[in-house]
N, C-alpha and C positions, 0 to 999 in steps of 0.2 A: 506573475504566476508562471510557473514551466507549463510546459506545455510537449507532450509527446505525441511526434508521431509516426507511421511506418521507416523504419528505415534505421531511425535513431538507436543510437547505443548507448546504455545507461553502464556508469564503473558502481561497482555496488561494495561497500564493503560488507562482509558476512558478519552479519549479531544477531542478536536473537530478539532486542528485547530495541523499540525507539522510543525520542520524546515525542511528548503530543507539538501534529506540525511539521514534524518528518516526514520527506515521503521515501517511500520503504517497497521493495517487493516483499509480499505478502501471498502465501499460500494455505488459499480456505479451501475446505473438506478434502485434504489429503494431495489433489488433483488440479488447481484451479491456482497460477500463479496471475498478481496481479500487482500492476503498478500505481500505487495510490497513495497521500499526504492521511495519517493515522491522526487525528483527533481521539485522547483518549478522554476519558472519564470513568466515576468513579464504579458507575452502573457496568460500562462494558466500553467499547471503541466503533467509532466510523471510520469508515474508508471511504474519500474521497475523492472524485475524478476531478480535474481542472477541465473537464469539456463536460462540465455539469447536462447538456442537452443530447448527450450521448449518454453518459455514466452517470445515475442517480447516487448521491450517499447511501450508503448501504450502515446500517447501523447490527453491530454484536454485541448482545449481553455477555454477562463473563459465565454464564452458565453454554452459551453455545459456543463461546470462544475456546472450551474445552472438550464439548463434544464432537462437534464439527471436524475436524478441530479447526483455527485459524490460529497460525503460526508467522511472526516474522521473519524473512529469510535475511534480510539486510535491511543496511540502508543505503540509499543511492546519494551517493556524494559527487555525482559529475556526470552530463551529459554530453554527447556529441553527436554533434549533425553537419553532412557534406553539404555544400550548398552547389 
């Protein structure tokens, strides 16, 4: 599982739209970017931390995926870390 942290720089490609399993920056209510693997379904989608005991899955219906809003900004295709 990746795993992010302070320092790291993620290359993202810009789309709007990922598969379920992707992990993607992700900007809920307008303001709020985050770095999370997108579970979708048919109801709505989760975002997922890989440091599950920091970041709880956070679940959006598709009615608050619109009002909110929460938007795809990418997806993160490569990580890198200085060791």
């Amino acid at each position: 599982d990746p795993t992010f942290r302070t320092g790291d720089i993620v290359v993202v490609r810009k789309q709007s739209t990922v598969n379920s399993g992707d992990i993607a920056i992700v900007l809920v209510n307008g303001n709020e970017a985050t770095v999370k693997e997108v579970k979708k379904s048919q109801a709505g989608i989760t975002l997922i931390g890989h440091n599950v005991s920091v970041y709880t899955p956070h679940y959006y219906a598709n009615d608050e995926i619109e009002t909110l809003p929460v938007r795809v900004i990418g997806k993160v295709v490569e990580m890198r870390r200085k060791l």
